[in-house]
C-alpha positions in Angstrom: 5.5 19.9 4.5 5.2 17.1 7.1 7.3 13.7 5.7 5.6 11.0 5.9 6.7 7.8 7.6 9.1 5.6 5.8 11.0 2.4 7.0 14.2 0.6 5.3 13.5 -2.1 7.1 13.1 -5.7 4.6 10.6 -7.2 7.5 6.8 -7.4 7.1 5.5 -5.3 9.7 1.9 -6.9 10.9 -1.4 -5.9 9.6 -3.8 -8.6 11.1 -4.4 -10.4 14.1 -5.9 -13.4 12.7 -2.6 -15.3 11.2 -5.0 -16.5 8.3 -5.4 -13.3 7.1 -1.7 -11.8 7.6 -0.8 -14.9 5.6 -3.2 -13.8 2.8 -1.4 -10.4 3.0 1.8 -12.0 1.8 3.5 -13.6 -1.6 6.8 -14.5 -3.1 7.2 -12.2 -6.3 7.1 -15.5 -8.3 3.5 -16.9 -7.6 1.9 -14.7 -9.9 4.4 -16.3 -12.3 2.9 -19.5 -11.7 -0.7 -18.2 -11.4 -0.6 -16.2 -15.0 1.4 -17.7 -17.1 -0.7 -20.8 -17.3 -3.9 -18.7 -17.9 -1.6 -16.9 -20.7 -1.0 -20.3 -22.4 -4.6 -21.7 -21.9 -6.0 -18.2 -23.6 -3.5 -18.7 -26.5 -4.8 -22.0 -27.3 -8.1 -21.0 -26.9 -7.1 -18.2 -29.8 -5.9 -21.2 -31.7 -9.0 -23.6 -31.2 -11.7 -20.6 -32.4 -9.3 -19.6 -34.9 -9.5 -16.2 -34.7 -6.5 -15.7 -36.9 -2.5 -15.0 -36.5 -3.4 -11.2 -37.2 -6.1 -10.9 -35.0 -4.6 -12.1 -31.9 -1.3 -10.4 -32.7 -3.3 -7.1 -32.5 -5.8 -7.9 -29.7 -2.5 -9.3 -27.8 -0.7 -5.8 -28.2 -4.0 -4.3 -27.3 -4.8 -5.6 -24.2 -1.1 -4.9 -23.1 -1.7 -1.4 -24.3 -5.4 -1.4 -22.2 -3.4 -3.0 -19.1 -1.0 0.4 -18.8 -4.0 2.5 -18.7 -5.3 0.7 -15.9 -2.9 0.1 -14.2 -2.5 3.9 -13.8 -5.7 4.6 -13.0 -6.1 2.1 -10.0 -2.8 3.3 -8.9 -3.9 6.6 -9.1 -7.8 6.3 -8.3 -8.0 3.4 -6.2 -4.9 2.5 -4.2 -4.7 6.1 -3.6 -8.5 6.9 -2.5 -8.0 7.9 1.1 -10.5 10.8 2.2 -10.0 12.1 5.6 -13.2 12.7 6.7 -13.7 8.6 6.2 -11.5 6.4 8.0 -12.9 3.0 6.6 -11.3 4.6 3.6 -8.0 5.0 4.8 -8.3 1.8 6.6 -8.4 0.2 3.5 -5.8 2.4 1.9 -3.5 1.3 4.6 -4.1 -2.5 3.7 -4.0 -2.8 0.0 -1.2 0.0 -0.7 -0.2 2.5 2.8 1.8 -0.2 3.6 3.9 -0.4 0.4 4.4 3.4 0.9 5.8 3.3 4.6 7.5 -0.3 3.8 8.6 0.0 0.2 11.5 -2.6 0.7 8.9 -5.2 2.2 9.6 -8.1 -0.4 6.4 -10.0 0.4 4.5 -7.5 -0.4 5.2 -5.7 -3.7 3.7 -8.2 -5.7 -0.2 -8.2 -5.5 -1.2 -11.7 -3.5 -3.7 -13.9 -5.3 -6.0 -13.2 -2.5 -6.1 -10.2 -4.6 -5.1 -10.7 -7.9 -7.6 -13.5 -8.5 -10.8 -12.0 -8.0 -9.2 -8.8 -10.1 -8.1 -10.8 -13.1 -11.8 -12.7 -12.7 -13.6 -9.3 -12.9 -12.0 -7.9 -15.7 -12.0 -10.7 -17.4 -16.0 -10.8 -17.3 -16.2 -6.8 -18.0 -13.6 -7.0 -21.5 -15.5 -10.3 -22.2 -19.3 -8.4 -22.2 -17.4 -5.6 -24.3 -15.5 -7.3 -26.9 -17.1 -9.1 -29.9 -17.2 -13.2 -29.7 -14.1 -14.8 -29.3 -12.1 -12.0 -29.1 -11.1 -12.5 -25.6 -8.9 -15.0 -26.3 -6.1 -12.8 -27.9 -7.3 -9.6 -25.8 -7.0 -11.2 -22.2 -3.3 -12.8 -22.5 -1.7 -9.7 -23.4 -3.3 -7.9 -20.5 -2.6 -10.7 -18.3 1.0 -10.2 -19.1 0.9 -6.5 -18.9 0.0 -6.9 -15.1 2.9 -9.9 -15.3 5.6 -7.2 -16.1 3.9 -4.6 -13.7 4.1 -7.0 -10.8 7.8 -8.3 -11.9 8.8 -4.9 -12.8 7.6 -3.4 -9.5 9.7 -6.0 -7.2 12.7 -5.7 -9.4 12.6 -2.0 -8.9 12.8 -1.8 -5.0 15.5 -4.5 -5.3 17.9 -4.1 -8.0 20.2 -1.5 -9.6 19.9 -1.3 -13.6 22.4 0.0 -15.3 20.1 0.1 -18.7 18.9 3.5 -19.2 15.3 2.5 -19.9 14.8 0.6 -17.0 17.2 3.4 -14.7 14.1 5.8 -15.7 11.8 3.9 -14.9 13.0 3.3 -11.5 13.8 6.7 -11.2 10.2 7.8 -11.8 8.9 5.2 -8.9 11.1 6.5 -6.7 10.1 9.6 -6.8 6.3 9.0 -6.3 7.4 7.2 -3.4 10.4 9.6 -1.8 9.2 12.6 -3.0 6.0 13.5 -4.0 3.1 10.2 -4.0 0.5 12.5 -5.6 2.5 12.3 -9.3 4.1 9.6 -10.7 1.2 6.9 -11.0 2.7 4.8 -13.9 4.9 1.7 -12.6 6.0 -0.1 -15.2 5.5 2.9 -17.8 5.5 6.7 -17.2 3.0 7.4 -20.4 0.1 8.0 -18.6 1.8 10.2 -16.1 2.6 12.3 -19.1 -0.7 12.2 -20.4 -2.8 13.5 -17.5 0.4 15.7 -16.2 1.0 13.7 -13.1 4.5 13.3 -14.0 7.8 14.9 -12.6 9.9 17.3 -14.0 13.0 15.2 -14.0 16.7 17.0 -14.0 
């Protein structure tokens, strides 16, 4: 089996010609910090102000972390990964929002998803759990998915960059590692490997 090409190097190799877009292509790991956590705080209050209960937004908080991991595999798996050959657009854009992760994995401005990116995201699933979940519900659902894709984009950075010596988080490294070193076509979970065991994309791990 042909390797694919993979570079050590911690530069950001060039995607665009237009400097305005190559700067779009880029983030420190810590602006979504400063994008999120606000909306996290402003969606708590709002859970306050309608009153939808301690209870309640305990349970929709844990539920839209629990909704995150599931989609976060599944665009891993279905979107960042869609890359026909018979359609080049396709891999073009496979190339852009996650190719170049795979053949620049220690890249640090680009493991963290830019808000050029993350914005319109975040807006469109916002609208889509709003139109499915009864009235005011949003407000506990929304934080706890927003800080599901927090600990994926946090997790994700810290992963290609440090050593854990916890055995939980060694795993979890372990498992991304292997989806990107030896086999991309398993291994779809980031910050959690459920899924992967769920559909049977996982590894067998010695």
């Amino acid at each position: 089996m042909a390797k694919n090409f993979v570079s050590n190097s911690h530069e950001s190799v060039r995607m665009f010609k237009s400097d305005f877009l190559e700067a779009l292509s880029k983030v420190h790991y810590t602006v979504p910090l400063y994008i999120f956590v606000p909306v996290i705080l402003a969606f708590t209050y709002g859970a306050y102000y309608y009153n939808i209960g301690l209870l309640t937004y305990i349970g929709l908080f844990f539920a839209g972390l629990f909704v995150w991991t599931f989609v976060e595999y599944i665009m891993h798996r279905f979107v960042f990964h869609y890359m026909p050959p018979d359609k080049p657009w396709a891999q073009r854009l496979h190339f852009i929002f996650h190719g170049v992760h795979h053949d620049y994995p220690s890249d640090a401005k680009r493991l963290v998803l830019p808000p050029s990116l993350s914005i319109p995201l975040s807006t469109g699933f916002y609208f889509l759990f709003n139109a499915l979940l009864p009235p005011n519900y949003i407000w506990g659902f929304f934080p706890g998915f927003i800080l599901g894709y927090l600990i994926y984009d946090i997790s994700h950075y810290a992963i290609h960059h440090f050593n854990f010596k916890g055995n939980i988080w060694a795993k979890i490294k372990q498992h991304h590692m292997l989806h990107h070193y030896q086999d991309a076509a398993k291994g779809y979970g980031v910050s959690s490997p459920l899924w992967d065991k769920v559909f049977r994309s996982d590894f067998i791990k010695k």
